[in-house]
Structure formats: C-alpha cells, structure tokens
N, CA, C and O atoms as a Maestro MAE file, in Angstrom:
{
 s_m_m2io_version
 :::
 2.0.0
}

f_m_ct {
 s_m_title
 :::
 protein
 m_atom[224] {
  # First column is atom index #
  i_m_mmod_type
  r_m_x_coord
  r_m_y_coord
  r_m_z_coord
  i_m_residue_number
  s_m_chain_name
  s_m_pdb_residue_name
  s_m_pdb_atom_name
  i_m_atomic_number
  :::
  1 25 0.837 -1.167 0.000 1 A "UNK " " N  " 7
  2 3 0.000 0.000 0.000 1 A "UNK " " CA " 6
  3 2 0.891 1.241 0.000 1 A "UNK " " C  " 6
  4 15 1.937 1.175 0.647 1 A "UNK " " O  " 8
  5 25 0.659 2.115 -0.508 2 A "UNK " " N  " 7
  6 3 1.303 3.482 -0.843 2 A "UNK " " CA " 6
  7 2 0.263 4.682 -0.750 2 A "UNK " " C  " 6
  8 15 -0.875 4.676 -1.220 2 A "UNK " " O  " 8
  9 25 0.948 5.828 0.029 3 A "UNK " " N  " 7
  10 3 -0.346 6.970 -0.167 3 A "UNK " " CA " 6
  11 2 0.221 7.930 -1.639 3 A "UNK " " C  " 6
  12 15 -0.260 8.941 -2.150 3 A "UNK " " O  " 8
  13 25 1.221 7.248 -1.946 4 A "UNK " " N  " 7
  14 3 1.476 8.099 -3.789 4 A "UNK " " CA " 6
  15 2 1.267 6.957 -4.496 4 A "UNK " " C  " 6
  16 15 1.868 5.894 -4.339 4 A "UNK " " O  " 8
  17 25 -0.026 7.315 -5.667 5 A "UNK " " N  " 7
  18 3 -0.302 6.905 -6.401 5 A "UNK " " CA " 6
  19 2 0.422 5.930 -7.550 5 A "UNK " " C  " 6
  20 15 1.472 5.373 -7.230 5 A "UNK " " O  " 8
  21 25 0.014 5.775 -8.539 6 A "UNK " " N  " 7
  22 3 1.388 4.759 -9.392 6 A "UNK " " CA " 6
  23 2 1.335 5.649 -10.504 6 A "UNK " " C  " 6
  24 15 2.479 5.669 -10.958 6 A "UNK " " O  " 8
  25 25 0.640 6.355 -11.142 7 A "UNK " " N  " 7
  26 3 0.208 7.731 -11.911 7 A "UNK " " CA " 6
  27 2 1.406 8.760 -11.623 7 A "UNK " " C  " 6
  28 15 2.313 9.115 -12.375 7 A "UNK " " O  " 8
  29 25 1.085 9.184 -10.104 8 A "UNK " " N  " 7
  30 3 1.904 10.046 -9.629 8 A "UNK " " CA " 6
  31 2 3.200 9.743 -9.609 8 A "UNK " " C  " 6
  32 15 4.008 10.601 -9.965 8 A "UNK " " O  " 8
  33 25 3.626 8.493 -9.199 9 A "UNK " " N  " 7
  34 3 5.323 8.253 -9.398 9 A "UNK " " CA " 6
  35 2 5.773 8.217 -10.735 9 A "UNK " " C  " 6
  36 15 6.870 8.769 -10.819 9 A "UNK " " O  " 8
  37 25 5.405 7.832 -11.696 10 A "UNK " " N  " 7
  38 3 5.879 7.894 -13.132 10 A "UNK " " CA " 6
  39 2 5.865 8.898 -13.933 10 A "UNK " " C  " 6
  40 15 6.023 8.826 -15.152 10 A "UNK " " O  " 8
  41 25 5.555 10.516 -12.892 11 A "UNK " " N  " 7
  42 3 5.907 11.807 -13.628 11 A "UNK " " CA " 6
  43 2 7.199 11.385 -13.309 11 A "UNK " " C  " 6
  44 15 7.796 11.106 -14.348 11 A "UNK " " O  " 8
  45 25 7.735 11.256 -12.529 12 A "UNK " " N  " 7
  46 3 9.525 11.170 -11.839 12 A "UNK " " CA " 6
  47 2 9.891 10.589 -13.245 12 A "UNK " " C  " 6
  48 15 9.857 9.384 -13.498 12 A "UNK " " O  " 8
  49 25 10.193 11.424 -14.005 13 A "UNK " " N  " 7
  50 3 11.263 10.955 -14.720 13 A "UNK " " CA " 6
  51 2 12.666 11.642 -14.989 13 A "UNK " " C  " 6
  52 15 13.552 11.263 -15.755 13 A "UNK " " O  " 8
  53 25 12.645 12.454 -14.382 14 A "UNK " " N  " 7
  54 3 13.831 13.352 -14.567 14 A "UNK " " CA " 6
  55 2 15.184 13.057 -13.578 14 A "UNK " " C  " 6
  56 15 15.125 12.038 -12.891 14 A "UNK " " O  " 8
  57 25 16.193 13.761 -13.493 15 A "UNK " " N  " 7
  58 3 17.394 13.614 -12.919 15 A "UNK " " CA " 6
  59 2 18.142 14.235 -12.073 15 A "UNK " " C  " 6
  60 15 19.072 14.508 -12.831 15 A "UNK " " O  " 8
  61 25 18.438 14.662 -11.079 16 A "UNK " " N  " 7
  62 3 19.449 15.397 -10.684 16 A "UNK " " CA " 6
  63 2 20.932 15.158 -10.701 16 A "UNK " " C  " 6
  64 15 21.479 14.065 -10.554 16 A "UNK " " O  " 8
  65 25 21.451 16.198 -10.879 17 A "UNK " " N  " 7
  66 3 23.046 15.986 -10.688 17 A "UNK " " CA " 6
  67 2 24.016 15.791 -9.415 17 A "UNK " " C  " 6
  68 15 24.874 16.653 -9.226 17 A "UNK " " O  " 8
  69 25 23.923 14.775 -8.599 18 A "UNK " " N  " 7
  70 3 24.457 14.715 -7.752 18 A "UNK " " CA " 6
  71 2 25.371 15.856 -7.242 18 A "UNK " " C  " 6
  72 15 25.237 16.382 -6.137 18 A "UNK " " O  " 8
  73 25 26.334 16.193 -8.173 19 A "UNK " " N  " 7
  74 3 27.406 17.164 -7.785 19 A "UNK " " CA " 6
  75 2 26.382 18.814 -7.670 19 A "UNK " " C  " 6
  76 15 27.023 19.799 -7.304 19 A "UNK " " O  " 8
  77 25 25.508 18.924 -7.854 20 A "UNK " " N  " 7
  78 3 24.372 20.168 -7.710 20 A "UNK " " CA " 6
  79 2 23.767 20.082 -6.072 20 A "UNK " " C  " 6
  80 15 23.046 20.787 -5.365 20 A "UNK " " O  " 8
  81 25 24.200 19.328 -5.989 21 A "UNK " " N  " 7
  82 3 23.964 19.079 -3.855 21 A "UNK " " CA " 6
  83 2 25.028 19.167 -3.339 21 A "UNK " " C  " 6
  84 15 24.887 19.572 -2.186 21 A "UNK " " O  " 8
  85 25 26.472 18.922 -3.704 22 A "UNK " " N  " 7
  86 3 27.008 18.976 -2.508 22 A "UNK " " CA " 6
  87 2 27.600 20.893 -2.148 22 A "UNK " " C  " 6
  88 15 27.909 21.798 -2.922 22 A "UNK " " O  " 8
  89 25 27.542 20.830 -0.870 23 A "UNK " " N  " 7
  90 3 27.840 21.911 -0.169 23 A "UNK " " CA " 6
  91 2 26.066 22.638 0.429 23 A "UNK " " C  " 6
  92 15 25.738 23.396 1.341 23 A "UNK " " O  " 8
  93 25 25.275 21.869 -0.711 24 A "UNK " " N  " 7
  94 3 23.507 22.484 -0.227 24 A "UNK " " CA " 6
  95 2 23.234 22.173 1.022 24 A "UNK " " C  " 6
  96 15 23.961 21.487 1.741 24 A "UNK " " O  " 8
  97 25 22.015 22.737 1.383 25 A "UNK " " N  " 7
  98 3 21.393 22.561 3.028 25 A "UNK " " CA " 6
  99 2 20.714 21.428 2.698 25 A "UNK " " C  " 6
  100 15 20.141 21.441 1.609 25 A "UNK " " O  " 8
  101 25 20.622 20.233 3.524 26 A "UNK " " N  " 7
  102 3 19.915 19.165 3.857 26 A "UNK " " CA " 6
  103 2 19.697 19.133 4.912 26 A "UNK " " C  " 6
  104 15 20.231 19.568 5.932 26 A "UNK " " O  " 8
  105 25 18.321 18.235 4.528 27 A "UNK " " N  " 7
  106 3 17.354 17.745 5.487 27 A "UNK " " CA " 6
  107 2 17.073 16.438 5.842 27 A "UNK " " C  " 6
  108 15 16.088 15.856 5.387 27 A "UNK " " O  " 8
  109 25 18.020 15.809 6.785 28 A "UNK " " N  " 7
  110 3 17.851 13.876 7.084 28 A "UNK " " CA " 6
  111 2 16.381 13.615 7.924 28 A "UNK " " C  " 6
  112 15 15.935 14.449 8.712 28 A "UNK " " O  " 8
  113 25 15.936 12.760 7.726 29 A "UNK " " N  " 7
  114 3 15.040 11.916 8.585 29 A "UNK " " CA " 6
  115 2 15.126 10.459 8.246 29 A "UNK " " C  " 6
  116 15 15.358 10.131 7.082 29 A "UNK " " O  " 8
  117 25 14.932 9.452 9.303 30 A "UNK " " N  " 7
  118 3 14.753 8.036 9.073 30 A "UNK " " CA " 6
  119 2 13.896 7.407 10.493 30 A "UNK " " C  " 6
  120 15 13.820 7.838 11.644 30 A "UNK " " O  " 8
  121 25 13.390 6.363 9.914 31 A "UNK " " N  " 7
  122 3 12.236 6.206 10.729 31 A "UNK " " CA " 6
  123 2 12.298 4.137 10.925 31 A "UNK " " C  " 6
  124 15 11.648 3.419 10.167 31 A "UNK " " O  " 8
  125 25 13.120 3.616 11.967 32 A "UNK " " N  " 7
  126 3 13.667 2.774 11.817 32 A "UNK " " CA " 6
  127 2 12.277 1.625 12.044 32 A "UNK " " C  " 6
  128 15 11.378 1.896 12.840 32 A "UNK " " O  " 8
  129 25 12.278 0.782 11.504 33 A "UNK " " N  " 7
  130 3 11.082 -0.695 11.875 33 A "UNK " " CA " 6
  131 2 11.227 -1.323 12.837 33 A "UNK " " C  " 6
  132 15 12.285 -1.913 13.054 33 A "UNK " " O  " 8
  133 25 10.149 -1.357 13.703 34 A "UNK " " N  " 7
  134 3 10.571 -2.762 15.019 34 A "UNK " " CA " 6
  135 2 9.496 -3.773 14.522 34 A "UNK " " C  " 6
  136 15 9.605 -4.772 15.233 34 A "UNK " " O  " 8
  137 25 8.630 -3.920 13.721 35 A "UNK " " N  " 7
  138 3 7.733 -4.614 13.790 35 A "UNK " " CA " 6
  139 2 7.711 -5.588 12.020 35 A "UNK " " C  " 6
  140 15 8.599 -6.321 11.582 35 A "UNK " " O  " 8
  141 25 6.408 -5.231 11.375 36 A "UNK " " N  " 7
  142 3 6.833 -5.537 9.978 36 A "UNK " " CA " 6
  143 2 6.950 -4.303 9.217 36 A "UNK " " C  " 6
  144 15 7.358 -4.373 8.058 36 A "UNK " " O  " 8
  145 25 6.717 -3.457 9.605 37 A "UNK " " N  " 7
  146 3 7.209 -2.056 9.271 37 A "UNK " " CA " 6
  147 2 8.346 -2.065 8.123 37 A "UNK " " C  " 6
  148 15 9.000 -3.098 7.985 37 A "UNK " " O  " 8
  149 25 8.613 -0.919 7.269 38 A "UNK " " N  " 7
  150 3 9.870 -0.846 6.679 38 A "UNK " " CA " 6
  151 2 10.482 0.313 6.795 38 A "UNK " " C  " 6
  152 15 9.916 1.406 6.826 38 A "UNK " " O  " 8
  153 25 11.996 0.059 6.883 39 A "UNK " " N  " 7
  154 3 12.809 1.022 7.290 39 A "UNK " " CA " 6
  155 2 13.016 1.914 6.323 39 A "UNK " " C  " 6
  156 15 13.126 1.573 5.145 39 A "UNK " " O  " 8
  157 25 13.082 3.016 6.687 40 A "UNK " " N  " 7
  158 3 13.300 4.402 5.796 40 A "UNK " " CA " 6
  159 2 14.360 5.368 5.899 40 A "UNK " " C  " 6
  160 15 14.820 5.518 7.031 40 A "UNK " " O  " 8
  161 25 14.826 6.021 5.013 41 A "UNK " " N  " 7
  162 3 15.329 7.185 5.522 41 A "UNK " " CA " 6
  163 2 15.509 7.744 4.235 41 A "UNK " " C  " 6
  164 15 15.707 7.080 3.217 41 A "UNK " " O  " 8
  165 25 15.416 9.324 4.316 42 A "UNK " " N  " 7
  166 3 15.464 10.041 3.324 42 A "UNK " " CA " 6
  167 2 16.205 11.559 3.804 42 A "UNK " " C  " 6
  168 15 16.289 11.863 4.994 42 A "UNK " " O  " 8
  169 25 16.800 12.584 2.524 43 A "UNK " " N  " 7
  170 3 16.981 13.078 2.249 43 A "UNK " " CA " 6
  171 2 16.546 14.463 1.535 43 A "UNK " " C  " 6
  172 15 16.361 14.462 0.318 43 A "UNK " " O  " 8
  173 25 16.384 15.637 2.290 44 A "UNK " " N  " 7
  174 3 15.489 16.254 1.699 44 A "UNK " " CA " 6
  175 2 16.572 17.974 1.107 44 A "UNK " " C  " 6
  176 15 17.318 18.551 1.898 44 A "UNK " " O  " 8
  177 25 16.423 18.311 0.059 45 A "UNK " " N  " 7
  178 3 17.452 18.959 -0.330 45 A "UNK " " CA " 6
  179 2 16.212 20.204 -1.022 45 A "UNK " " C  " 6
  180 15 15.429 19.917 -1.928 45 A "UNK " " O  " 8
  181 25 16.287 21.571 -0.348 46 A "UNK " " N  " 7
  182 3 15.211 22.434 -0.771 46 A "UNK " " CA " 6
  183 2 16.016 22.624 -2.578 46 A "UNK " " C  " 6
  184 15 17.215 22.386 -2.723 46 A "UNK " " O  " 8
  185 25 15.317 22.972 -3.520 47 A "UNK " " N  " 7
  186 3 15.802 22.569 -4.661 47 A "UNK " " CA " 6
  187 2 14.672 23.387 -5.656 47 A "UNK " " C  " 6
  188 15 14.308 22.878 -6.716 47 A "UNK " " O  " 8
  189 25 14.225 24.549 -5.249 48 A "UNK " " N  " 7
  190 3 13.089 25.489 -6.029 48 A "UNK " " CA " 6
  191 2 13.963 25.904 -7.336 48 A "UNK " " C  " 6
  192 15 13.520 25.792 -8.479 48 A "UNK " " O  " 8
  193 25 15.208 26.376 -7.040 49 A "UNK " " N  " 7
  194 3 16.030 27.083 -8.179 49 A "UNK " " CA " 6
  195 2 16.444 25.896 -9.231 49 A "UNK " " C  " 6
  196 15 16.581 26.077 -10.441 49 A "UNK " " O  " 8
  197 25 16.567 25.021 -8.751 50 A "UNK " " N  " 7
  198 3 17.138 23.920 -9.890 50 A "UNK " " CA " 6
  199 2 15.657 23.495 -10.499 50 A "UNK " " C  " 6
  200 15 15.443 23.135 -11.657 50 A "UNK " " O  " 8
  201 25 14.834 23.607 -9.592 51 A "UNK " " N  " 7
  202 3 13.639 22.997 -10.727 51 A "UNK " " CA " 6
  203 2 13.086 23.748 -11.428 51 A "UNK " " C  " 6
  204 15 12.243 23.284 -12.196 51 A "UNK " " O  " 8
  205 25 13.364 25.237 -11.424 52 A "UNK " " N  " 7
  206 3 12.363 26.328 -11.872 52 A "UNK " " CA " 6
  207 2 13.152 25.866 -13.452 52 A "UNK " " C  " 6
  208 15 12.520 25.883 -14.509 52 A "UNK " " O  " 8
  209 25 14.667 25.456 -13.353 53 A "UNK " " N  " 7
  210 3 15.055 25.186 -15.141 53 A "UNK " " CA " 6
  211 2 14.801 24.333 -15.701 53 A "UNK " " C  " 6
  212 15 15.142 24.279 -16.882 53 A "UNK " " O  " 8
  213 25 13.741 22.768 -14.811 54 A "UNK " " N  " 7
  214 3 13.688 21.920 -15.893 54 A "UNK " " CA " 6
  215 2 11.766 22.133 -16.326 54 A "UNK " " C  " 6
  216 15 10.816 22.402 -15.591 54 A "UNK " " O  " 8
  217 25 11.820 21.934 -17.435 55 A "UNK " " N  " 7
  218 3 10.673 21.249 -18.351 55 A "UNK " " CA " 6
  219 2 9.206 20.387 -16.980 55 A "UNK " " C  " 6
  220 15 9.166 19.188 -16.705 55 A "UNK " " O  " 8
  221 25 8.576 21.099 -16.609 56 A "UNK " " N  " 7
  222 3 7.471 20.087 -15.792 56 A "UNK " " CA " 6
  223 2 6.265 19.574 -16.784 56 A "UNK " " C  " 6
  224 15 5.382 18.835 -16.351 56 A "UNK " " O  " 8
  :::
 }
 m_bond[223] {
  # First column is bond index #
  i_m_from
  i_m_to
  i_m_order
  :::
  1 1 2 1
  2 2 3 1
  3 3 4 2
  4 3 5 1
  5 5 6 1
  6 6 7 1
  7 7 8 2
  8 7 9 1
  9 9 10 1
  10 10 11 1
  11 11 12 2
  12 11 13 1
  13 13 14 1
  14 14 15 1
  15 15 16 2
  16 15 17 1
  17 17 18 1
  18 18 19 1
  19 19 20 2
  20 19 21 1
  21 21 22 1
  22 22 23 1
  23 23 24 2
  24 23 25 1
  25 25 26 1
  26 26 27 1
  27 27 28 2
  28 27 29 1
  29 29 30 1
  30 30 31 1
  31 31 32 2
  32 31 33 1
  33 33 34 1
  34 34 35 1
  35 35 36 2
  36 35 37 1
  37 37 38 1
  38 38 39 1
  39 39 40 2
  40 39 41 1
  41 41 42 1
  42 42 43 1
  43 43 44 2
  44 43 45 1
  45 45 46 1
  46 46 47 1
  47 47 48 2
  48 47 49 1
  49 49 50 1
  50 50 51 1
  51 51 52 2
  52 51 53 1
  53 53 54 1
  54 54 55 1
  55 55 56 2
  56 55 57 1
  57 57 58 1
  58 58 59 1
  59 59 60 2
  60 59 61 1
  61 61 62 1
  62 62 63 1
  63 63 64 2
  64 63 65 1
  65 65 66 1
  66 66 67 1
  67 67 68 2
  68 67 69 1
  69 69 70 1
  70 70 71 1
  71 71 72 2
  72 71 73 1
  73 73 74 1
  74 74 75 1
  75 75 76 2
  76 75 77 1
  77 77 78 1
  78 78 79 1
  79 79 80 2
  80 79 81 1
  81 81 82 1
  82 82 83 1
  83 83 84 2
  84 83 85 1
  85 85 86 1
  86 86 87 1
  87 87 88 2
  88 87 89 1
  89 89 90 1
  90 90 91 1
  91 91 92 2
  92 91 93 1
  93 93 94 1
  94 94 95 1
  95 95 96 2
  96 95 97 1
  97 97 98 1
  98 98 99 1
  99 99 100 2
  100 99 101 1
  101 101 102 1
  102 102 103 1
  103 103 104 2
  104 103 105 1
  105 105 106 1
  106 106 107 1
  107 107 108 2
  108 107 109 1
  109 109 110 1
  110 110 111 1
  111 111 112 2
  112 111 113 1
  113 113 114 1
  114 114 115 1
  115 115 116 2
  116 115 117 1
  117 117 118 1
  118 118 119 1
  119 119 120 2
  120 119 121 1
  121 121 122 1
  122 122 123 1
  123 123 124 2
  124 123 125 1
  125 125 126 1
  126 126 127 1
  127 127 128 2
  128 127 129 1
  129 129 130 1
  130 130 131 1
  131 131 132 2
  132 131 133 1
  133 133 134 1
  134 134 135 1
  135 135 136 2
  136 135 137 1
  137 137 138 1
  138 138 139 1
  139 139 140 2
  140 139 141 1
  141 141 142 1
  142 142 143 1
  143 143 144 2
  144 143 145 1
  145 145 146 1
  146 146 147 1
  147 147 148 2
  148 147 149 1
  149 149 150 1
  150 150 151 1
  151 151 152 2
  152 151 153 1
  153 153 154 1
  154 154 155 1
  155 155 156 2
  156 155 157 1
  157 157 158 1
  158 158 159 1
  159 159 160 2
  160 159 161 1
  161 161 162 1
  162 162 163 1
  163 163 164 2
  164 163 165 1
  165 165 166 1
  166 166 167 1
  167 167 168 2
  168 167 169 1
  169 169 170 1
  170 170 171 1
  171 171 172 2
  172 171 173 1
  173 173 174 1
  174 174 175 1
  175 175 176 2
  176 175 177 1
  177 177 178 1
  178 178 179 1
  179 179 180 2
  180 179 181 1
  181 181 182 1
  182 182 183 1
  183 183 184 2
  184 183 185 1
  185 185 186 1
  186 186 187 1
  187 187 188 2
  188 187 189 1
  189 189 190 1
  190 190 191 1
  191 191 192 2
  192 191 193 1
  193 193 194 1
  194 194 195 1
  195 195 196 2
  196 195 197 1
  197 197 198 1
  198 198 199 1
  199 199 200 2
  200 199 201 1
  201 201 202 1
  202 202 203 1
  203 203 204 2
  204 203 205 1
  205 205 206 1
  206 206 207 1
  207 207 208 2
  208 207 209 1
  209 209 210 1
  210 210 211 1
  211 211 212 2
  212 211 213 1
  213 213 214 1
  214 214 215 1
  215 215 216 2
  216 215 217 1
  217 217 218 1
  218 218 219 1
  219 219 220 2
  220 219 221 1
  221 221 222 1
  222 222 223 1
  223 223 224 2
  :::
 }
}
C-alpha cells in the first residue's frame, strides 16, 4: 500500500546531478522498523532554483 499513487510516481522521470547538492542545506530523517514495518530514511534537499530550469 502506498499513499502516492502509481500515476503520480511515473511523472519522476527526470534527474538530478548529484554534484548540484554537494555543499547544499539538507534535510535527514529516518524512521527505523521494530515490527513488519519498513525502514526508511530520506533526504530532503530544498531545490526550487534547480527545478524552476527543468521542463514540468
């Protein structure tokens, strides 16, 4: 089960350039499983200026 759609994930088609993050402000969170749960963790990189140049 997912609360993002399967519609919605297959706009993701685009790319970032790894080397366009480093030195940026990030944002960690992870959210570990004790149960059947699954473990997460993500990365959140504010990123308005890099997207305003690609194609939506």
């Amino acid at each position: 089960m997912s609360f993002v759609g399967v519609e919605i994930l297959k706009r993701n088609e685009g790319e970032i350039d790894l080397e366009v993050l480093k030195g940026k402000e990030c944002i960690g969170g992870y959210d570990l499983s004790q149960t059947e749960d699954f473990t997460s963790a993500c990365l959140e990189f504010p990123l308005l200026p890099i997207l305003s140049r690609r194609t939506v």
